[in-house]
BALOKOL-894412 format. One record per residue (C-alpha): residue number from 0; x, z, y. Coordinates in nm, 4 decimals. Layout:
SITE   num       east         up      north
SITE   NUM          X          Z          Y
...
//
This chain:
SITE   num       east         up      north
SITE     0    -1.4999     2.9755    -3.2291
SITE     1    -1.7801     2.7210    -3.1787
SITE     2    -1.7356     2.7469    -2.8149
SITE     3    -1.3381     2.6729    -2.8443
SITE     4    -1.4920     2.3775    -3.0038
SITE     5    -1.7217     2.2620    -2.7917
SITE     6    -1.4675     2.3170    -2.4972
SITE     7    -1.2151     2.1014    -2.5993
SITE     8    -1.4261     1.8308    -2.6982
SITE     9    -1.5386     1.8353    -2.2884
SITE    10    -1.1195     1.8343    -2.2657
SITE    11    -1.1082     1.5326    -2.4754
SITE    12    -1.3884     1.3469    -2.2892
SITE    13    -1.2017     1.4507    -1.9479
SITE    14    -0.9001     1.2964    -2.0110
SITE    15    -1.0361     1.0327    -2.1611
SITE    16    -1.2075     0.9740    -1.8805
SITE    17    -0.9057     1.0691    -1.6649
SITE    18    -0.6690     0.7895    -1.8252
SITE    19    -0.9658     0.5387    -1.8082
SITE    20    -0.9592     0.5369    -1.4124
SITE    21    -0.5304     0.5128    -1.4253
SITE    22    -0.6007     0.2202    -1.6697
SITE    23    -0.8190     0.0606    -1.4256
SITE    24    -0.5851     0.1599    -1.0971
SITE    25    -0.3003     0.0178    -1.2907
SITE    26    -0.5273    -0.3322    -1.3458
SITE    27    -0.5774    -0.3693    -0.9903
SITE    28    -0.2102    -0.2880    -0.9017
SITE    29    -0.2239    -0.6238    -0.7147
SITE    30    -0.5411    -0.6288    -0.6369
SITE    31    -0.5533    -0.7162    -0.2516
SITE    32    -0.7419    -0.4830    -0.0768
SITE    33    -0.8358    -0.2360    -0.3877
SITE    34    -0.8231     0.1236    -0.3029
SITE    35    -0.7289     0.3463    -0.6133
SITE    36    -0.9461     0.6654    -0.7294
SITE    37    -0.7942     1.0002    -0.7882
SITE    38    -0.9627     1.2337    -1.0274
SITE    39    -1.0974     1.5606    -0.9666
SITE    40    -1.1403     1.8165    -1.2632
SITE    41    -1.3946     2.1208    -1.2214
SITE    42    -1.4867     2.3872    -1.4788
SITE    43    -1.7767     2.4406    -1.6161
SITE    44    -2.0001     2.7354    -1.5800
SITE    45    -1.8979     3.0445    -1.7694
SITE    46    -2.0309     3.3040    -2.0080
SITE    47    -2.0136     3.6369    -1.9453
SITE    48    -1.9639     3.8795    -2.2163
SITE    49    -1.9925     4.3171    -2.1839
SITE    50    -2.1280     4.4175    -1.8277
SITE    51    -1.9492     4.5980    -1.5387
SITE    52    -1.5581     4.6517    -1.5461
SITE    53    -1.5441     4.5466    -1.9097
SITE    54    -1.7161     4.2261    -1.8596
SITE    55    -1.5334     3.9003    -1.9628
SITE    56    -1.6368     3.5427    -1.9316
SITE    57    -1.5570     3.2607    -2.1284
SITE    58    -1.5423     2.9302    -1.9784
SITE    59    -1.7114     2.6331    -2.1292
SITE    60    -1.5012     2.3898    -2.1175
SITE    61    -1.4441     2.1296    -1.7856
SITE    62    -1.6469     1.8746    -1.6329
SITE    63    -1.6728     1.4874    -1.6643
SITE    64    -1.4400     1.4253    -1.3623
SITE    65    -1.5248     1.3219    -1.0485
SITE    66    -1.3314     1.0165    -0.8920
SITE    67    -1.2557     0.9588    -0.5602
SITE    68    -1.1277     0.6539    -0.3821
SITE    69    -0.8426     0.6772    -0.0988
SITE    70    -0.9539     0.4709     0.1453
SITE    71    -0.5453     0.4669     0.2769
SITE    72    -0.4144     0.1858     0.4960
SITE    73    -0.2469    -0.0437     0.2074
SITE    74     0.0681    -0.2285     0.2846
SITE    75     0.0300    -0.5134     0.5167
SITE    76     0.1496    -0.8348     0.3248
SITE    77     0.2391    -1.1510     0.5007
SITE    78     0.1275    -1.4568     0.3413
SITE    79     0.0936    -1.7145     0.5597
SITE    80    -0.2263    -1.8469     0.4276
SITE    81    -0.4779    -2.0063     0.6688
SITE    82    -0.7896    -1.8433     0.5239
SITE    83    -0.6036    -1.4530     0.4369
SITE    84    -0.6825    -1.1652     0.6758
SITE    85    -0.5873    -0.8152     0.6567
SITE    86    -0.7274    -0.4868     0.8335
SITE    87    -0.4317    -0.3037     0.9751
SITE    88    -0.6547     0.0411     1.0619
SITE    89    -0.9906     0.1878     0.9907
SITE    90    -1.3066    -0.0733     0.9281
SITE    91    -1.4271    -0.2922     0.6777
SITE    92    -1.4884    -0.6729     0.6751
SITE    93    -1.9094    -0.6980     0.6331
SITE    94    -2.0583    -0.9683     0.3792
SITE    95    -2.3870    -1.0583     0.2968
SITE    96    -2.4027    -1.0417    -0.0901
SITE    97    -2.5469    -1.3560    -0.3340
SITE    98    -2.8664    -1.1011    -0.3370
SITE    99    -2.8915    -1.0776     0.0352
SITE   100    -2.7820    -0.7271     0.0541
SITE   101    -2.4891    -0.5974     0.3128
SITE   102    -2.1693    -0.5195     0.1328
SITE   103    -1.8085    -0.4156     0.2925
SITE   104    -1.4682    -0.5393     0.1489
SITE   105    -1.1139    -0.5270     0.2784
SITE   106    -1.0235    -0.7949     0.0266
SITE   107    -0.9094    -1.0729     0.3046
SITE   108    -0.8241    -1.3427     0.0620
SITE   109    -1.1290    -1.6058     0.2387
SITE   110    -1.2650    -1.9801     0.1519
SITE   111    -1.5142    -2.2598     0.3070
SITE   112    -1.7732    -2.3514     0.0635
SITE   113    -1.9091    -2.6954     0.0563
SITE   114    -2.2264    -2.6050     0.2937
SITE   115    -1.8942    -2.4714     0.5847
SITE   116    -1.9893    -2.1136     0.5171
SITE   117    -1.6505    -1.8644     0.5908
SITE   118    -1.6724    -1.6436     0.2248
SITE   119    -1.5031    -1.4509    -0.0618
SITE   120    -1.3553    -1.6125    -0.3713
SITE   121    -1.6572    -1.4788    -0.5172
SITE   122    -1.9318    -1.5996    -0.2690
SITE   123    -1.9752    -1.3589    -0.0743
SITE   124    -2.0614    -1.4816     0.2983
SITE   125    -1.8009    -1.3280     0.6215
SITE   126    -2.0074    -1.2018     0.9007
SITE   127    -1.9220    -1.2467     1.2026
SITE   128    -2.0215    -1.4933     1.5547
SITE   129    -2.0520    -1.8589     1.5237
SITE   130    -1.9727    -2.1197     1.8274
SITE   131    -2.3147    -2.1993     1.9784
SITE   132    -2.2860    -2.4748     2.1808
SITE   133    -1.9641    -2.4379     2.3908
SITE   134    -1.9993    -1.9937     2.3329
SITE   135    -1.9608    -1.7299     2.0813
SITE   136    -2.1898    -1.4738     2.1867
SITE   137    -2.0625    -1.1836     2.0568
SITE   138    -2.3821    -0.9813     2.1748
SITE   139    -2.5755    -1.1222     1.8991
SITE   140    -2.6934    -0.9463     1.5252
SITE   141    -2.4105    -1.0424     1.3398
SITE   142    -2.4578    -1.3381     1.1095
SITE   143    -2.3097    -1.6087     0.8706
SITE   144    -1.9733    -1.7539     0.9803
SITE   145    -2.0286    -2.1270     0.9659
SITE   146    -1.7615    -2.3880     1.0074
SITE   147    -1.8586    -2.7371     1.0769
SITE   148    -1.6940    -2.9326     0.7875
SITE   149    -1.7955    -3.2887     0.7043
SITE   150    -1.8526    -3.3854     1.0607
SITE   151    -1.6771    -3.5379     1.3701
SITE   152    -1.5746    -3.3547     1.6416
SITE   153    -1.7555    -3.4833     1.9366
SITE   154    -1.4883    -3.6955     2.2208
SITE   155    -1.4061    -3.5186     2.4998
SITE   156    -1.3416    -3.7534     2.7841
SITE   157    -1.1030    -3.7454     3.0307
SITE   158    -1.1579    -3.6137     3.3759
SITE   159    -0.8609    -3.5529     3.5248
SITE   160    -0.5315    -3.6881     3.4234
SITE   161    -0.1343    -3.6816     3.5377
SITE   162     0.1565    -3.7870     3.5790
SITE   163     0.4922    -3.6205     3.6468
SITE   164     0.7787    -3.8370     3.7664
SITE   165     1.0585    -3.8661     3.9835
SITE   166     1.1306    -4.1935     4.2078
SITE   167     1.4465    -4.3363     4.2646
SITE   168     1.5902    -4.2803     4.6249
SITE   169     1.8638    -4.5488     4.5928
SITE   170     1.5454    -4.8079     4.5363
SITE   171     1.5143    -5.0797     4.7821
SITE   172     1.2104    -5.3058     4.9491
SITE   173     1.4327    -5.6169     4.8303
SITE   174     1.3081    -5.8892     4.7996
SITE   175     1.2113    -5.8256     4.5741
SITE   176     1.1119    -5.4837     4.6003
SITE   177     1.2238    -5.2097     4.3372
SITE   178     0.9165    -5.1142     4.0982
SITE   179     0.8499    -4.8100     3.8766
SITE   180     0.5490    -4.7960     3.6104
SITE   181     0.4625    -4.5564     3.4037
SITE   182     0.1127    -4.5413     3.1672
SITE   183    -0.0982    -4.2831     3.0156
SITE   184    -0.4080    -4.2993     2.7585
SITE   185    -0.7570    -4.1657     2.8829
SITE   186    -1.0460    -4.1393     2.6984
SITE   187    -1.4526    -4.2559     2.8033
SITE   188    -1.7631    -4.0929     2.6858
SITE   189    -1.7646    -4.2657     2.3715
SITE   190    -1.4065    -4.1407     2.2464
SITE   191    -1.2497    -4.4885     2.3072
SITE   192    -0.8817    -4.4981     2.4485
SITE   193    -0.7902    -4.6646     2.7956
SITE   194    -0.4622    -4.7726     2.9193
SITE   195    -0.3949    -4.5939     3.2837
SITE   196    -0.1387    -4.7607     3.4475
SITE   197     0.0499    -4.6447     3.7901
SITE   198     0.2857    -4.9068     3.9924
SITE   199     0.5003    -4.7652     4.2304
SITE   200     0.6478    -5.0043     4.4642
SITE   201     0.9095    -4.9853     4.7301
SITE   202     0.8316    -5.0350     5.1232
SITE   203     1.0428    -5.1138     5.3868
SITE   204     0.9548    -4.7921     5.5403
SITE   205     1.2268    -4.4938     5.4302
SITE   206     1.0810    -4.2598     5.1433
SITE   207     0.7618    -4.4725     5.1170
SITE   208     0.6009    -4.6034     4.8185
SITE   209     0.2866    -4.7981     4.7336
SITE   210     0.1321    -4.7308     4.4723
SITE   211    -0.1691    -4.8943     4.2009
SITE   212    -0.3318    -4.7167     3.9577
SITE   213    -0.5298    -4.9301     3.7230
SITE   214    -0.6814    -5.0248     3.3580
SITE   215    -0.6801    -5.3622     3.2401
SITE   216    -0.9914    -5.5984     3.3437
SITE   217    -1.0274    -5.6607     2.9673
SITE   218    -1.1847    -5.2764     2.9251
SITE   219    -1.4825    -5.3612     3.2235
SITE   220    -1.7812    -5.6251     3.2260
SITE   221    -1.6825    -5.6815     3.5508
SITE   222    -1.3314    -5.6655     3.7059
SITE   223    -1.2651    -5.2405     3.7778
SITE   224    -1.0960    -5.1559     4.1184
SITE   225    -0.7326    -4.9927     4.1507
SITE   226    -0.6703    -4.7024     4.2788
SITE   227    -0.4217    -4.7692     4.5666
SITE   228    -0.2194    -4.6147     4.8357
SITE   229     0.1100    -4.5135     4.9705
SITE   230     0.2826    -4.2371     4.9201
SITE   231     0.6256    -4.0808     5.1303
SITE   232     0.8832    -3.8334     5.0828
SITE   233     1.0902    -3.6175     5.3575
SITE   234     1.4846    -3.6656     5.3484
SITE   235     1.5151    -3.3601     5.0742
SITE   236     1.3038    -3.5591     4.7948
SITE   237     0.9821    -3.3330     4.8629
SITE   238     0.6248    -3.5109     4.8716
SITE   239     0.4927    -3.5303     5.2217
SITE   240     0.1497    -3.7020     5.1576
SITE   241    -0.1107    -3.6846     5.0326
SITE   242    -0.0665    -3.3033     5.0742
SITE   243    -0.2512    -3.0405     4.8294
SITE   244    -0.5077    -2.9882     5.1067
SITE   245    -0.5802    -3.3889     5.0823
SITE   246    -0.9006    -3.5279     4.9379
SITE   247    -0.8329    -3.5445     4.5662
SITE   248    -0.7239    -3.9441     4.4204
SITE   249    -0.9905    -4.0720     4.1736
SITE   250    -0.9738    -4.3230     3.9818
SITE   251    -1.3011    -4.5456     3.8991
SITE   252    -1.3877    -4.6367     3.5791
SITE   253    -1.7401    -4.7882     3.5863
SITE   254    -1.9177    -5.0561     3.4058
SITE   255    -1.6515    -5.0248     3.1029
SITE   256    -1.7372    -5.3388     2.8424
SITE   257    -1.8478    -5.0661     2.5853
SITE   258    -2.0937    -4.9384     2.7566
SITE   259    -1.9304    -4.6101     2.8302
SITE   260    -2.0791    -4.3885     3.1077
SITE   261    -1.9313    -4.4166     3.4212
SITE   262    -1.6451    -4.1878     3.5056
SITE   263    -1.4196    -4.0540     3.8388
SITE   264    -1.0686    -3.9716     3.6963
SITE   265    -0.9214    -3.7240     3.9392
SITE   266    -0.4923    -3.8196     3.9975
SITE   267    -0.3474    -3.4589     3.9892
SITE   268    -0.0827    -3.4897     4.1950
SITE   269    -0.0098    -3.1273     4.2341
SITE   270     0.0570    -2.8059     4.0053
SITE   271    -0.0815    -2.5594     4.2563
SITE   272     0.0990    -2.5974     4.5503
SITE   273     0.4272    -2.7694     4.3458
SITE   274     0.4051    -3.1599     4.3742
SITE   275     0.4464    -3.3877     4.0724
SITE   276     0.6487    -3.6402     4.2299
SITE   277     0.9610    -3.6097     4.3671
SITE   278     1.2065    -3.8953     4.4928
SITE   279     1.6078    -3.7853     4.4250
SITE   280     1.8912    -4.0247     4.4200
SITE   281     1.8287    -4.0305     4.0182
SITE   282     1.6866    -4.3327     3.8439
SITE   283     1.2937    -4.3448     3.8298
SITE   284     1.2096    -4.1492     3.5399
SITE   285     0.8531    -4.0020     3.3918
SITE   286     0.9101    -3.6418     3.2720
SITE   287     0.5142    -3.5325     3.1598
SITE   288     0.2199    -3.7494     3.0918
SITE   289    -0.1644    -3.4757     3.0623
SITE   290    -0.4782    -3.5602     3.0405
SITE   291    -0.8215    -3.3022     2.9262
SITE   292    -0.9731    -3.5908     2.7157
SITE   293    -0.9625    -3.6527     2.2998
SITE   294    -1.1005    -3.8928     2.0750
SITE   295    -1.3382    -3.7756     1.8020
SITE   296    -1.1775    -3.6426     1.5212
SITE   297    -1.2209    -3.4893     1.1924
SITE   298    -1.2114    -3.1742     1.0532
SITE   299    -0.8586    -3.0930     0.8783
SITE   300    -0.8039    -2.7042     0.8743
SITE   301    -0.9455    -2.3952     0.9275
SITE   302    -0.7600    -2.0519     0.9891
SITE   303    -0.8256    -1.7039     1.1147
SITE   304    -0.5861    -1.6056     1.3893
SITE   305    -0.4973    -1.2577     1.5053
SITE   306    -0.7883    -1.0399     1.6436
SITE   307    -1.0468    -1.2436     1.3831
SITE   308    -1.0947    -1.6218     1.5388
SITE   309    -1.1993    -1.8586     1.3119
SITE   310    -0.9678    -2.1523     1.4450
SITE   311    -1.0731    -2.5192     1.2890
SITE   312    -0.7996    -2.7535     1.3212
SITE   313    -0.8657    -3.1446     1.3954
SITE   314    -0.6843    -3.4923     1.3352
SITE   315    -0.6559    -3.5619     1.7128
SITE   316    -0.4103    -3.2173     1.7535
SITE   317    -0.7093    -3.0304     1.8930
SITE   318    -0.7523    -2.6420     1.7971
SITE   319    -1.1274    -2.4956     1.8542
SITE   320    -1.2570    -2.1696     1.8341
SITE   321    -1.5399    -2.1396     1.6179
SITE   322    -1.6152    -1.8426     1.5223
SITE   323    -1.5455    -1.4530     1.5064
SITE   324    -1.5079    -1.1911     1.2343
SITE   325    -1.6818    -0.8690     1.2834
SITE   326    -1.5493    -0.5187     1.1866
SITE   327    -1.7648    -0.2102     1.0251
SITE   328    -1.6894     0.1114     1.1198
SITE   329    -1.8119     0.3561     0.8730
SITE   330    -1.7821     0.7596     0.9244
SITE   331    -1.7549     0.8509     0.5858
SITE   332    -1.5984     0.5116     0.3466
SITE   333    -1.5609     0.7611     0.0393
SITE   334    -1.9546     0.8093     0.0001
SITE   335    -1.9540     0.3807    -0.0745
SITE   336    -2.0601     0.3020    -0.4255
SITE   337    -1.7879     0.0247    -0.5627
SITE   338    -1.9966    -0.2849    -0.6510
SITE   339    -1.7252    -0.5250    -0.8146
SITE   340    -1.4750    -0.7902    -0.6462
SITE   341    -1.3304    -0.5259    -0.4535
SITE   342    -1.6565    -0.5080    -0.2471
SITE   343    -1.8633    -0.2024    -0.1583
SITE   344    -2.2350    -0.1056    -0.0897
SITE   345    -2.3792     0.1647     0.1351
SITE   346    -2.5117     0.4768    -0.1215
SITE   347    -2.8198     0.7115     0.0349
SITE   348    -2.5672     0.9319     0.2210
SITE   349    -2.2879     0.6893     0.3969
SITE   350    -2.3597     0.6688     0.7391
SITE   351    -2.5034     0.3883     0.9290
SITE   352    -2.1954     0.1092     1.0001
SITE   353    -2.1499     0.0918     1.3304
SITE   354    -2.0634    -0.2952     1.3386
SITE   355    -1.8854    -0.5121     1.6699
SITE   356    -1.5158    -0.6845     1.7509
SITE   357    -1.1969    -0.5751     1.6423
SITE   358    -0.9844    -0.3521     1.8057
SITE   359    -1.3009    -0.1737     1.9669
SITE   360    -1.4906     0.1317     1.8944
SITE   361    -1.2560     0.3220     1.6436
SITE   362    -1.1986    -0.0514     1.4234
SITE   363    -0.8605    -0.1849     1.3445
SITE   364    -0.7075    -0.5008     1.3925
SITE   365    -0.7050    -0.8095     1.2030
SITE   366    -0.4104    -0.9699     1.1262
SITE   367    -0.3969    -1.3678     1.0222
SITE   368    -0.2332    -1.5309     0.7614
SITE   369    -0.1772    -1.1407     0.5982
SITE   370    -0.3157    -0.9185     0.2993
SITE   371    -0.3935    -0.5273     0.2602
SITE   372    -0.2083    -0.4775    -0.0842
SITE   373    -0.3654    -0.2496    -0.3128
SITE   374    -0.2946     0.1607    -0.2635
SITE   375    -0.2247     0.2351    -0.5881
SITE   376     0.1078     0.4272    -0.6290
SITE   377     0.2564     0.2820    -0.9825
SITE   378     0.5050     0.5948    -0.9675
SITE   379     0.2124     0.8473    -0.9261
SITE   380     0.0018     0.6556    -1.1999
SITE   381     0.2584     0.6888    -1.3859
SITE   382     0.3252     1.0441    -1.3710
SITE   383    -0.0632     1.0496    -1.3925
SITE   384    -0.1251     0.9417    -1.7636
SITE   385     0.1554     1.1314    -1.8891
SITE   386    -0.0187     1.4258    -1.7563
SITE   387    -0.3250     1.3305    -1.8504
SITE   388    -0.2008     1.2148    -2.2451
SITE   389    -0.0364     1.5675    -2.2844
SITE   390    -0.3852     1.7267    -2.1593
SITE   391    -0.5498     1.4724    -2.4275
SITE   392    -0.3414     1.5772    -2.6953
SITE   393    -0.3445     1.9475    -2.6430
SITE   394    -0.7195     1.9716    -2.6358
SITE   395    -0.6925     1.7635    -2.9791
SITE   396    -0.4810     2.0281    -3.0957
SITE   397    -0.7162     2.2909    -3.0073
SITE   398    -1.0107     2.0489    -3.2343
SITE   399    -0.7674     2.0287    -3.5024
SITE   400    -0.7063     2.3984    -3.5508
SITE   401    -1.0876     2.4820    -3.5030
SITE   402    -1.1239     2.2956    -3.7536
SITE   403    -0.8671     2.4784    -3.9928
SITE   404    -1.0220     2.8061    -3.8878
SITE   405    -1.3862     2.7052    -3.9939
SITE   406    -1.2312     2.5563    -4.3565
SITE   407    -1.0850     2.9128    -4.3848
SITE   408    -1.4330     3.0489    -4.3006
SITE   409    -1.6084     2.8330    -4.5850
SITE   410    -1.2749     2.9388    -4.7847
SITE   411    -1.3759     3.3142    -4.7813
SITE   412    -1.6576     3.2700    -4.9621
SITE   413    -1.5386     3.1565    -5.2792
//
């Protein structure tokens, strides 16, 4: 009778146990990224009482449980957050814990602290590539994912520049002559703006045009030099010369006022082999202005795009690329020891994370501006702790009348 006792106290400790880990599944029903734990009863060892066919044994009870976590694929939840990520597939985003130490998550709700450092709500620091220069070398030991924050993106200035536009065929030489012009902002070294004009003007010659390209005196210590030329079309609109196999047009700027270093502006006239100017019986018109130059700018938003780029966002309209998530890959997830804010640490027997790019190497994808919503099941937790209450409450039952017995027991003596 003492064993009957002793084994449903075990009960009562297992489903305790048992209803603690719904409790806690149930708490992190919205958890993004948490994967729930199932529970695992085993018996414990039994006694054997009599010896050969009349032997019987007499279990002792069951086990503390042991829980496992189902490392599932979660729902993919769309968000459209700049800084949320989600894993659609196996791996595991890798952090670099406030003690130094490697952890995993696939919790992809991400900030920028205040030093520009990609990491978790809770500090944790995103591994990953860096831009370097004008590279993310993905070769490299993974490392933290710094943005640069505070600071002004350097100017790019222009080198090339262009202009599509259509002349009017019905223009005459006059006098005075028809004219067309059309301008377009460059940029110098130094991130300050130009004014790029181009005259067209009508010749006496059929489907000819001169043309000046030019910025304004006021922008060079000493007077600049226009770009100048002619230009002619054949009787179906269609740019004759220069031809794609010309010398390229440049346009000087040297000697700017701000001190600016000096620059050749290449005139792209052509989109492979498809000129840029054509000359129909239409009025003259510009229909695109390009140029590869910006201003320096600030800093105004980072996001992670599909496949894991860090994008940073700045006030001229520019995008960047500056940086790279990493993946883990990890053989056996279930042997990871759950270390708190949905993150995980490598215990003596997971095997060695085989780290490197999305989408390579058995690693999933990462999605931008989504979530991995928790696996846990509500139904199945549910139907869990009802299951688990009734096992509770039986095994008190069992206590209960244990305990009648023994008062009988006392009883007899008297």
């Amino acid at each position: 009778m003492l064993t009957s006792f002793t084994t449903a106290l075990s009960a009562l400790t297992a489903h305790s146990t048992a209803i603690d880990v719904v409790g806690n599944n149930l708490a992190n029903l919205n958890t993004p990224g948490f994967k729930a734990n199932v529970v695992a009863f085993h018996d414990l060892v039994s006694q054997s009482l009599g010896a050969g066919l009349g032997e019987t044994q007499i279990g002792f009870g069951v086990g503390v449980p042991v829980t496992l976590r189902q490392f599932s694929q979660g729902a993919l939840q769309n968000t459209g957050g700049p800084l949320d990520a989600a894993i659609q597939g196996d791996g595991f985003f890798v952090l670099k814990g406030t003690s130094g130490a490697t952890q995993f998550t696939r919790g992809g709700s991400l900030e920028v602290d205040t030093a520009g450092n990609l990491v978790m709500p809770t500090g944790e620091r995103l591994q990953g590539w860096s831009l370097a220069g004008n590279t993310i070398n993905t070769n490299l030991p993974v490392s933290d994912i710094s943005v640069p924050v505070g600071s002004l993106k350097s100017p790019t200035p222009t080198s090339a520049f262009s202009i599509d536009l259509n002349l009017n065929a019905a223009a005459t030489a006059g006098p005075p002559p028809d004219t067309f012009s059309t301008s377009i902002q460059v940029y110098d070294s130094l991130g300050e703006a130009h004014v790029v004009t181009a005259t067209f003007t009508k010749k006496a010659a059929a489907n000819a045009w001169d043309y000046s390209v030019s910025v304004p005196d006021s922008d060079f210590s000493t007077p600049g030099t226009p770009l100048t030329g002619t230009v002619t079309f054949d009787g179906t609109g269609k740019l004759t010369s220069p031809l794609p196999t010309d010398p390229p047009l440049k346009l000087s700027l040297k000697k700017l006022a701000n001190g600016a270093a000096n620059a050749d502006l290449t005139w792209n006239l052509f989109n492979g082999q498809t000129a840029r100017l054509t000359q129909f019986a239409q009025p003259s018109s510009t229909s695109a202005l390009t140029q590869d130059g910006s201003p320096p700018a600030n800093l105004v938003r980072v996001g992670i795009a599909n496949g894991g780029r860090i994008l940073a966002q700045y006030s001229n309209g520019s995008q960047v690329v500056v940086g790279q998530l990493a993946l883990a890959s990890i053989r056996n997830p279930e042997s990871l020891l759950a270390s708190g804010n949905s993150t995980y640490t490598p215990s003596a027997i997971t095997a060695i994370p085989a780290i490197g790019l999305p989408d390579s190497g058995g690693r999933g994808s990462i999605l931008g501006g989504s979530i991995e919503s928790s696996t846990v099941d509500i139904a199945r937790e549910f139907t869990n702790l009802i299951v688990f209450q009734r096992g509770y409450q039986a095994n008190a039952r069992v206590v209960t009348t244990v305990d009648e017995l023994s008062q009988d027991t006392i009883n007899l003596k008297r």
